[in-house]
N, C-alpha and C positions, 0 to 999 in steps of 0.2 A: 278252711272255712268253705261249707258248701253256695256255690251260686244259686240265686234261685232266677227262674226264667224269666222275661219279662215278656210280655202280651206288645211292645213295642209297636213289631214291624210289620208292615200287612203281611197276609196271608191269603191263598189261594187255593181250591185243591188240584193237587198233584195231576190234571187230566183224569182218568177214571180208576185211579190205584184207591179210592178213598180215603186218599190223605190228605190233611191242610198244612200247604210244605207254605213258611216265610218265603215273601216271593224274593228275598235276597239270601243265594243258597251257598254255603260257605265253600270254596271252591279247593280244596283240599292238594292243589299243585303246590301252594304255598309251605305245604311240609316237607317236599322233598328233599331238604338238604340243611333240613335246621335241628337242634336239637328234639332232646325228650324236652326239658323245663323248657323250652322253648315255642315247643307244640302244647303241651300243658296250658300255659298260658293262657293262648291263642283260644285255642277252646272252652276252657272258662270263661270267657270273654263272649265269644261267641254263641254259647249257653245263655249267659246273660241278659245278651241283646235280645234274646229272643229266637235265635237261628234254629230250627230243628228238622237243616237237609243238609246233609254233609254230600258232596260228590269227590271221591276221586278214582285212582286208576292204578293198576296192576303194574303201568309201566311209570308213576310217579315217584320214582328214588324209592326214601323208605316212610312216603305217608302211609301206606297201610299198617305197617308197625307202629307208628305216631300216634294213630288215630288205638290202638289197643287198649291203652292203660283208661282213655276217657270212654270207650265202647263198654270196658269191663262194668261201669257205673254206669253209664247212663242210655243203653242200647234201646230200650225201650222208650224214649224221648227221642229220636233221631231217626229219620228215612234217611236209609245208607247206600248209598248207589258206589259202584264201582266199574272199573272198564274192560273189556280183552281188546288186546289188538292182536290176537291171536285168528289167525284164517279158517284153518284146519278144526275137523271135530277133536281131534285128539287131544291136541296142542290147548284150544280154547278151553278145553274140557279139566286138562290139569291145571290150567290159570285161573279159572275160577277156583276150584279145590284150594289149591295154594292162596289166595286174596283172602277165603274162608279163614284159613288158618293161621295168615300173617295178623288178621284182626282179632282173632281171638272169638270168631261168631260162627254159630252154626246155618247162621240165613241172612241174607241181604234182602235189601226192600228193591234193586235197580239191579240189572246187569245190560251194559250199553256196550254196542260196537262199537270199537273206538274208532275216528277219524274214517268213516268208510266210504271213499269218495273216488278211487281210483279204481277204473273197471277192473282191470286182474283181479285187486281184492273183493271186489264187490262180488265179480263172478267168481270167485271161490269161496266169500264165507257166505253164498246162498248155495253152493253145493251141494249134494246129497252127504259130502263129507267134509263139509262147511260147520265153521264156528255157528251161527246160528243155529244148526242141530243141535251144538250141543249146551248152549242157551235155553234150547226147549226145552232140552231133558233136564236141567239142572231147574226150571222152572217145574218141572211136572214131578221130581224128588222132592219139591218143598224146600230146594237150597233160594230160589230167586222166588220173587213178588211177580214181577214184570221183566219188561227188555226193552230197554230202548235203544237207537243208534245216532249217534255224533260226528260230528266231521268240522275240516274248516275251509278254506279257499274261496274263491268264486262262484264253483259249480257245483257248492253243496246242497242249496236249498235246493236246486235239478234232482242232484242224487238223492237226497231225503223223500223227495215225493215219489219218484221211483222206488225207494223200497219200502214207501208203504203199500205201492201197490202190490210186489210182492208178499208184504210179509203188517197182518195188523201190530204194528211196533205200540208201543204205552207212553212214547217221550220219545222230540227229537232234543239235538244240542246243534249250534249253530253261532256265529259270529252276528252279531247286529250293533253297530254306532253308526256315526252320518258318515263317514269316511265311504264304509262302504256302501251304504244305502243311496250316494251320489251315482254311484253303478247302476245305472239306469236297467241295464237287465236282471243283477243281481237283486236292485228292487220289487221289480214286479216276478220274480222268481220265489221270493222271500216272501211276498203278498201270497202268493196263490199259496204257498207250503200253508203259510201260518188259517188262511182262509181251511183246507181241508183239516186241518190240526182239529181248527175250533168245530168243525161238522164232527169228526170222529171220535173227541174230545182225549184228545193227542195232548201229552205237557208238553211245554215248550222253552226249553232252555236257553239263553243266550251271554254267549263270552264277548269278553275283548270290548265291555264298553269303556274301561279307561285308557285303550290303546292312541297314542300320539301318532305314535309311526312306526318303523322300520328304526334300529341303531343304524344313526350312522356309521358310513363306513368308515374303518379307525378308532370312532369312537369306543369308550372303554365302559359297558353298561355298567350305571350304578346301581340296578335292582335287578332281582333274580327271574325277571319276566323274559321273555324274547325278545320282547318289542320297547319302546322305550314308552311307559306309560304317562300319562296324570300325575301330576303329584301335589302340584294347588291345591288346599284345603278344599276352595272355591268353585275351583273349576272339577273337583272328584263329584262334589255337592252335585253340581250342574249335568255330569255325565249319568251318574247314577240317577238322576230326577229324569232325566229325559229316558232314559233305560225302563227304569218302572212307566211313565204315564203311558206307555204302551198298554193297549189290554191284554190282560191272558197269558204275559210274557213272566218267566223267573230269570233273575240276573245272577248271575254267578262272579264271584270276591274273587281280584285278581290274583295270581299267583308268587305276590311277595306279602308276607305280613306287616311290614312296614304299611303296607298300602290299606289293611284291613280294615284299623280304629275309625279314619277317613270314611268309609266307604258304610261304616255299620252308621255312623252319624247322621251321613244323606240320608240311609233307609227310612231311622228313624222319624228325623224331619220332612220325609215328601208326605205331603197333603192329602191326607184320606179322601178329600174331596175334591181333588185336582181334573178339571177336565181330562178325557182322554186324547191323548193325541192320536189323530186318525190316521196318518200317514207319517212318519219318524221320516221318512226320505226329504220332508217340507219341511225340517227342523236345521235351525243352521245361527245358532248363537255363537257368540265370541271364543269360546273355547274351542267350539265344533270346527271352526275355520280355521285353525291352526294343524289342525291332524290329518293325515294321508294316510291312501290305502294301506292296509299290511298286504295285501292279496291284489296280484296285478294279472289281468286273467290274460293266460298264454305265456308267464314271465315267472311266476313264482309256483314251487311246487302246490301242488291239488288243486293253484287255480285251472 
C-alpha cells in the first residue's frame, strides 16, 4: 500500500536552497545498523508524517544503502542531504561519488562537512586540496544543490561562524537542548551563529534535543544513540516542543527508531501558534533539569 504524505508538521524553507524542508528532519543515523524491512518501515512512516528531509552521512553504517530502495520511488518528494568526513580533495571527491551510488541517485539536494571543528581538519578541508574543493566541483557538475558544514562539541558554533567567513556555506548543523545552552559561552556563541544565519539566510540544523546525558560509566546502553536519550512519551513531547518554538531552527529525529513514532507525534502536536521562545538558554522545565552536558569544554573530544 502506498503512503500518502500528510501536510501535518510545520514547514520552513531550507535557508535559500528553495525548499520547504518539515522543520522535523528525519535524521537517517537511525539506519545504520538495522535491517532493509526495518528501514522500509521507518520511512513509510516518516513519508506519512509529512517528513520530506532525509539527512545522513557516508560514514553512517549502511543507511545510505537503506535509504535506496525508498529513493528509487520517491526521490523527487525528499531533500537528500548527505555528509564527507573526508579532508582531502581526492578522498572527499570519491565519497561523494560512492554516497551517489550507494543511494542509487544521480544528485543530492545537500552535501555537508561532517563534524568540522578541529583545526588540522578545518585547515585542511579549506585547502587548496581540501575536501571543500571538491564539494564545489561536485556542486558545479550538478551532483550537489548546496553545501553545508556540521560539527558537535562546545566550540562549534565558534567554528561554524568562522567558516562562514571563509566559505558562503547553505546550512550549518549543530547540538542545541538546555543542557548545553546553560554554557554560558556556548550560549551566546550559538546566539551570534544563528543571528548571522538568519542575515544570510543560512539553514540551521539542530541535533541531540532528546540527549539526557552521557552513558553512564558501566552502564549497558539500551538504544543505539551515544548518549543515553529521552524516552518518556512526555518528556520526548516536551524536548521536541521546546526544540521547534525556537525560530528558524530544523530539529533532526534521534538516531534510534525506537525513538522515532515518539518524536513524529510532538512534531505533529506543537502549536502552530506557539509563541516563539526568544532565548532556549531561559528554558528550564522538569525534564530539562534532569539532563547534563554531553560536551564538557576542554574534557570531551571537539569540546
Amino acid at each position: 500500500m502506498t503512503e500518502t504524505p500528510s501536510a501535518s508538521l510545520p514547514t520552513l524553507p531550507f535557508g535559500r536552497t528553495g525548499h520547504a524542508s518539515s522543520r522535523l528532519v528525519f535524521g537517517a543515523a537511525a539506519l545504520a545498523r538495522v535491517s532493509q524491512a526495518d528501514a522500509d518501515q521507518a520511512l513509510a512512516q516518516i513519508r506519512a508524517a509529512g517528513v520530506n528531509h532525509i539527512d545522513t552521512a557516508a560514514s553512517y553504517g549502511d543507511s545510505e544503502r537503506r535509504l535506496a530502495p525508498f529513493l528509487r520511488r520517491h526521490r523527487q518528494d525528499v531533500f537528500l542531504a548527505t555528509k564527507t568526513g573526508e579532508r582531502s580533495h581526492a578522498a572527499a571527491r570519491e565519497q561523494i561519488r560512492r554516497s551517489l551510488e550507494r543511494m542509487g541517485v544521480d544528485r543530492i539536494d545537500l552535501i555537508q562537512l561532517h563534524n568540522l571543528v578541529q583545526e588540522a581538519d578545518w585547515q585542511q578541508a579549506f585547502a587548496e586540496d581540501g575536501a571543500l574543493r571538491a564539494c564545489v566541483e561536485a556542486r558545479d557538475e550538478g551532483l550537489v544543490r548546496a553545501i553545508g558544514v556540521t560539527g558537535h562539541g562546545t566550540r562549534v558554533a565558534a567554528m561554524h561562524r568562522r567558516s562562514l567567513e571563509r566559505f558562503d556555506f547553505d546550512s550549518v548543523l549543530l547540538p542545541m537542548n538546555p543542557s548545553l545552552l546553560r554554557d554560558a559561552r556556548y550560549a551566546e556563541e550559538f546566539e551570534q551563529l544563528l543571528a548571522i544565519c538568519a542575515e544570510r539566510r543560512v539553514a540551521v540544523q539542530t541535533i541531540k534535543s532528546l540527549a539526557r546525558r552521557r552513558w553512564p560509566d558501566g552502564a549497558a546502553p539500551t538504544h543505539d544513540t551515544w548518549y543515553e536519550p529521552l524516552t518518556d512519551a512526555a518528556e520526548i513531547e516536551g524536548a521536541v516542543h521546546w526544540a521547534l518554538a525556537r525560530p528558524g531552527v530544523f530539529v533532526d529525529t534521534a538516531g534510534d527508531l525506537r525513538l522515532l513514532s515518539a518524536m513524529l507525534r510532538a512534531a505533529a502536536s506543537f502549536p502552530a501558534g506557539a509563541p516563539p521562545a526568544r532565548s532556549a538558554a531561559n528554558a528550564d522545565p522538569a525534564w530539562a533539569r534532569q539532563t547534563a552536558p554531553l560536551f564538557v569544554r576542554g574534557f570531551t573530544p571537539s569540546a
